[in-house]
N, C-alpha and C positions, 0 to 999 in steps of 0.2 A: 787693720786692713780687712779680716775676716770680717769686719760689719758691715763693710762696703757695699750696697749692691750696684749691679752693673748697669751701666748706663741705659736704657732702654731705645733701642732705633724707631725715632719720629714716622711716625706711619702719616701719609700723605692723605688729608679726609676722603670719603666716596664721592665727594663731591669733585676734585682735582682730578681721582681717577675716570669717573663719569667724563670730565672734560678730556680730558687724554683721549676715550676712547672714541669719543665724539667726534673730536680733530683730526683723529685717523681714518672715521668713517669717511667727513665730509675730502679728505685727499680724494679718496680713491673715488667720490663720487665726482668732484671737479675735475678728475684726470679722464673719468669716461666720458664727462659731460665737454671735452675738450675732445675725444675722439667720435662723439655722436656724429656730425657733421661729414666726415672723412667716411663713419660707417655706412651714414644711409646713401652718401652717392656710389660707394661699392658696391652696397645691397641693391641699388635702385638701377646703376648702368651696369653691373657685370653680373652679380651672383642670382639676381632673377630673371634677367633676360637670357643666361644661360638656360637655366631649367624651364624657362618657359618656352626656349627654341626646343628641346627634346623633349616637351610634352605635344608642341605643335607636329612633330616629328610624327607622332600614331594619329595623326587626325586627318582628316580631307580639310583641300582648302576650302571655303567661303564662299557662293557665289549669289553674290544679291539677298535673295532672301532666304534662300537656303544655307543652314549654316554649316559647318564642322562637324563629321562624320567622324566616329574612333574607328581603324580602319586599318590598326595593330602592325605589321610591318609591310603592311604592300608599298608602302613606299620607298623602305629599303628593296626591297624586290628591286620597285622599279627601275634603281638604282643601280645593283649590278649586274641590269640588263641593258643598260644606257649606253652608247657607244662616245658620247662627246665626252660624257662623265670619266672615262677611261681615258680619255684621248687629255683630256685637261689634267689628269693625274700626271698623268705619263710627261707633258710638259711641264709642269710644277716638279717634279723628280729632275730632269735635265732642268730648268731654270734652277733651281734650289743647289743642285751638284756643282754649278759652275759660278754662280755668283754670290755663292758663299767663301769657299778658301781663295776666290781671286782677292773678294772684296778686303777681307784678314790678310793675306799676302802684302796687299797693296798696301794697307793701312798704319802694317805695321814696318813697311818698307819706308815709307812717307816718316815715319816719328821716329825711326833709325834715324833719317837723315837730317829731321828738323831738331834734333837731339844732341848735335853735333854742335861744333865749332864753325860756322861758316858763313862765308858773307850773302845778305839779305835775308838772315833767318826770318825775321818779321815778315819778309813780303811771303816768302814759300810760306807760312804757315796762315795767313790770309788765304793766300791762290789755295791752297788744299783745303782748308775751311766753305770755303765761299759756295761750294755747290750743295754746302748741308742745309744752308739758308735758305737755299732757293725753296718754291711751292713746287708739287712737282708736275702740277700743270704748267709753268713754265720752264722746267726743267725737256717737260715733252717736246713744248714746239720749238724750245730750243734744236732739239736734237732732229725733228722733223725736218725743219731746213736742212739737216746736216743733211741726212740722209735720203732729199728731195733729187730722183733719178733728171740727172741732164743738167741743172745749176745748181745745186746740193755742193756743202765743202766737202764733203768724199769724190762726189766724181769728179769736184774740180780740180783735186790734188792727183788722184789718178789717171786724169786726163793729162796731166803734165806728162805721164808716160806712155803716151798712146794707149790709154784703156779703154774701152768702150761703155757707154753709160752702163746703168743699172739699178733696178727696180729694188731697192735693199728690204724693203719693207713690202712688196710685193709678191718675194720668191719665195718659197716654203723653205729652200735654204739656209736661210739667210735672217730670216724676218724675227726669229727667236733670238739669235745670234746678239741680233741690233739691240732688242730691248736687254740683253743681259750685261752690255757693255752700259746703255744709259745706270742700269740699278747701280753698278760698281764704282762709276763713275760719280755716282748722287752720295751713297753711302762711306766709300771707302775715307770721307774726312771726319764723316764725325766719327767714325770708331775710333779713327788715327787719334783723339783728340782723347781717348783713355788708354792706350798705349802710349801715349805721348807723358799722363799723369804718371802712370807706372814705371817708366821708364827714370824720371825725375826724382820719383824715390828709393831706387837704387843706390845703394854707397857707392861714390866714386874710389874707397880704398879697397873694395872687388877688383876691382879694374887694375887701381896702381901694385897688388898681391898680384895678379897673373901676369905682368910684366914682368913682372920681378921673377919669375919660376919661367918666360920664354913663351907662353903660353900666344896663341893668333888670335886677333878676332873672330875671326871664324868659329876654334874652337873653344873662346871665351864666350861668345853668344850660344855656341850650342851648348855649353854644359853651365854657364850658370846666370845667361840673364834671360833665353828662353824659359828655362825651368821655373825664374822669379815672374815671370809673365804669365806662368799658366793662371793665377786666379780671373788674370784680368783678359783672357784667354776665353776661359771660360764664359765669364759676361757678356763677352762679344758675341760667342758664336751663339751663346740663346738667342742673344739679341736677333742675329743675322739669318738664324732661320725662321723666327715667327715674323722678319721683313721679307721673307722667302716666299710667304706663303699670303701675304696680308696686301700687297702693291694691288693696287685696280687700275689708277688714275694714268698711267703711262699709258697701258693697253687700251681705255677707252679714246685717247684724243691720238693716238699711234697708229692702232692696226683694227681696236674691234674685235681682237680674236682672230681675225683673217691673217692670211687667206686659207681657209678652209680649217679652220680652228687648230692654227700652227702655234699659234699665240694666245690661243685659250687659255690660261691657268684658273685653278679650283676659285678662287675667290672671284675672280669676272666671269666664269660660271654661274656659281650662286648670284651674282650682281644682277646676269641678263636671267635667269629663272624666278627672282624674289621681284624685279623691278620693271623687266621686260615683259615678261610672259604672265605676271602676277599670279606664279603658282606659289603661296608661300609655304604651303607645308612640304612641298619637294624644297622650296629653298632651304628649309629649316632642317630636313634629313642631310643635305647636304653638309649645312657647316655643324651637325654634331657630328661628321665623320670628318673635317676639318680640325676642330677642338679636338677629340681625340687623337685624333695622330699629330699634332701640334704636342699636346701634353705626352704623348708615349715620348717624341723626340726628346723633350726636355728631361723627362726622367730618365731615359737614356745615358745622357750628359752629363748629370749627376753622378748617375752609377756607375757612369766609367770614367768619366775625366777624373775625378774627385778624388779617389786614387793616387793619382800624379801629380796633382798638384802640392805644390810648397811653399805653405802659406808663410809669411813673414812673420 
């Protein structure tokens, strides 16, 4: 046995390996050559028209054959010496405050109940869907009619009790109010419809354990199917503030802004400044102070929901 020698392990030629290393180049290049496509409409609609709005931002705008001034921040100057600019912030903060946690409220109230046992489940979750569908130019003159002073279905139902017409959309009272109820009303089904996913993958043997210990719904959903809902929680309400900040289409076939820029928000600001008034480089100051505080809220959200959340 001492004469034996030991078997020697088959070494695979350089040629095999060359092919190995080969195969693994060509992966990695067919796997980017599979995100090229995805990359350049990214780079082509988001990541350059971003940087190319805050370079537009130090420049004068354009006019005929004079071109673009570098003109360093008097634009931001102008900016926070502008009284609409203030006045449309100030409505975008109340718009944003209130048709945000209605809309989440609402949503997750709605896929509570379509979550359940009950009869017509299929039609309620049609009816609560149905307004995510809509465009929401017609979502507008839907609600236009509604709120059309003197044969409107508002004044016609409040005239059922002696109320006297009213301009809803006319009054500075009121005319924000109107568009905050249409956003909640458009949005609150499609969020329902991922509270509704989340809710679905909760174990039903949570539920049959806290019966069994006496436990209410009440304090069954506050202590452990709210908690199982923060991630999807979370997703929402990114979602629900950059929908906060990004609506045009209601205000232009609605109000305009009127009356008296009650209904102005930051984004049909910039709309009537980049489109109206064809200032583009005040437009372009505008939405990099939009983007930013768009991204501050979101990292916000992170930094602090993230925390509390309990992920599965």
């Amino acid at each position: 046995m001492h004469g034996v020698e030991p078997l020697a392990v088959a070494q695979p030629p350089p040629q095999a390996q060359y092919a190995r290393g080969g195969s693994a180049l060509a992966v990695h290049i067919y796997g980017w050559l599979l995100l090229l496509p995805a990359a350049v409409l990214l780079v082509a609609f988001t990541h350059y028209p971003a940087v190319q709005t805050l370079i537009d931002s130090f420049y004068s705008t354009p006019r005929g054959r004079r071109g673009a001034v570098f003109v360093g921040l008097d634009n931001y100057q102008t900016m926070l010496a502008d009284p609409v600019f203030w006045r449309a912030l100030q409505n975008n903060v109340v718009y944003a405050t209130s048709v945000i946690p209605l809309t989440i409220a609402l949503a997750l109230a709605m896929a509570l109940l379509i979550n359940g046992k009950i009869a017509g489940r299929p039609f309620l979750r049609l009816s609560f869907f149905t307004p995510t569908v809509l465009p929401m130019i017609a979502v507008a003159n839907i609600w236009l009619f509604f709120y059309s002073p003197g044969y409107g279905l508002l004044d016609q139902i409040l005239g059922l009790f002696d109320s006297s017409t009213h301009n809803w959309l006319g009054d500075e009272h009121t005319a924000l109010g109107c568009l905050i109820a249409v956003a909640v009303w458009k949005d609150a089904g499609f969020f329902m419809i991922f509270y509704l996913a989340a809710l679905q993958q909760i174990s039903p043997q949570l539920a049959e354990a806290a019966a069994l210990e006496g436990a209410g719904r009440w304090y069954f959903f506050r202590r452990v199917t709210f908690p199982l809902l923060m991630p999807t929680t979370l997703f929402v309400l990114v979602n629900a503030v950059i929908n906060s900040f990004r609506l045009v289409d209601h205000i232009v076939v609605m109000t305009q802004g009127g009356p008296d820029n009650t209904t102005a928000l930051l984004l049909f600001y910039i709309y009537e400044v980049g489109f109206k008034f064809w200032d583009t480089a005040y437009a372009a100051t505008l939405t990099v102070v939009l983007l930013v505080l768009l991204a501050c809220l979101a990292l916000g959200q992170f930094l602090i929901l993230d925390r509390r959340i309990h992920y599965q």
